[in-house]
N, C-alpha and C positions, 0 to 999 in steps of 0.2 A: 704697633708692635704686637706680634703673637705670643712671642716667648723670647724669653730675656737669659743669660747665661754667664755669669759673673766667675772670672780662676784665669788661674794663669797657661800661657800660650808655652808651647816648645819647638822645637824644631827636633823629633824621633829620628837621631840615627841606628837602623837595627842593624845587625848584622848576625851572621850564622858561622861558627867555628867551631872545629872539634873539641880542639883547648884553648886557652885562654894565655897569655903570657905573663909568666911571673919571673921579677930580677930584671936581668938585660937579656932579654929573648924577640925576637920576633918573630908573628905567627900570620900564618893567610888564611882571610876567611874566605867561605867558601860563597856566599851571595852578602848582599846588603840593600837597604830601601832607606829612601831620605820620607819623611813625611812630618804631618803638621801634627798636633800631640796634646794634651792637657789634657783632664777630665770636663772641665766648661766647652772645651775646644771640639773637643771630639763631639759631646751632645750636640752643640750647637748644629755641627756640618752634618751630623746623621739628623738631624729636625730640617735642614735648607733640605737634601737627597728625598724627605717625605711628603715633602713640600707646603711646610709650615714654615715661615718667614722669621726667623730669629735673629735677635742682636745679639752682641757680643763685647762684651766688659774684659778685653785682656792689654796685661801688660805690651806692651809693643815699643822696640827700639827703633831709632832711626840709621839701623844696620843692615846690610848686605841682608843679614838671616830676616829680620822683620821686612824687608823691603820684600822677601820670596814668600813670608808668609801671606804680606797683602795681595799679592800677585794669585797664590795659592787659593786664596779666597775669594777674590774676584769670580771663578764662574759658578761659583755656589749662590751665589746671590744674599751670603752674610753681612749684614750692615755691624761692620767694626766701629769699635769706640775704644778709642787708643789709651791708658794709661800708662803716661811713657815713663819710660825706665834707660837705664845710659846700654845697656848690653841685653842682646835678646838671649832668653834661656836655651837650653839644647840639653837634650838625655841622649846617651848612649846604652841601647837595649840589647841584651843577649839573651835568646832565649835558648832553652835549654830542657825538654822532656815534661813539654807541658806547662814550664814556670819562667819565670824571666827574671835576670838581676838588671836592676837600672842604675847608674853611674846621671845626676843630675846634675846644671849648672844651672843657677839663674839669679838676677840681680833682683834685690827687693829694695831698691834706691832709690824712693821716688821724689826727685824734682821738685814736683808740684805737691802740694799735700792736696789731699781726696777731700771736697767740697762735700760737708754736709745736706 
């Protein structure tokens, strides 16, 4: 192991829109991007891209979303180390003039309790 990176996993949906909808409104954004997300998560993939060899300590469900993240991580060469949780997390970003509000979801249920 070179470097180790322990926090929790997302799945980043951004999106770009003028306004935002408040009440019973709907609005069309104007782009959007799916990607992978956390602060551990992100270090980890920008340390494989430099090509330093890092593992990775995140939550990871046995869902649709955690199924794309393994997938997502596969050609990075990040060796994941699953602590499973029942629903994989997901943020929804909007940025906005430099700054971004995040809308987060994520399960802090773990199953198994964390072996000393």
């Amino acid at each position: 192991m070179e470097a180790l990176f322990i926090g929790q996993f997302y799945i980043d949906i951004t999106f770009l829109a003028d306004t935002l909808p408040t009440g019973d409104e709907k609005m069309m954004a104007r782009h959007y991007s799916v990607s992978f997300g956390g602060n551990a998560v992100t270090a980890a993939f920008c340390c494989a891209k430099l090509g330093v060899k890092p593992d990775l300590l995140a939550s990871v469900a046995d869902d649709w979303l955690g199924r794309m993240f393994i997938d997502m991580a596969a050609p990075y060469g990040v060796s994941l180390h699953h602590r499973k949780v029942g629903r994989s997390s997901l943020s929804f970003v909007m940025p906005k003039v430099g700054q971004r509000a995040i809308v987060r979801c994520r399960d802090d249920d773990y199953p198994i309790p964390f072996r000393h």
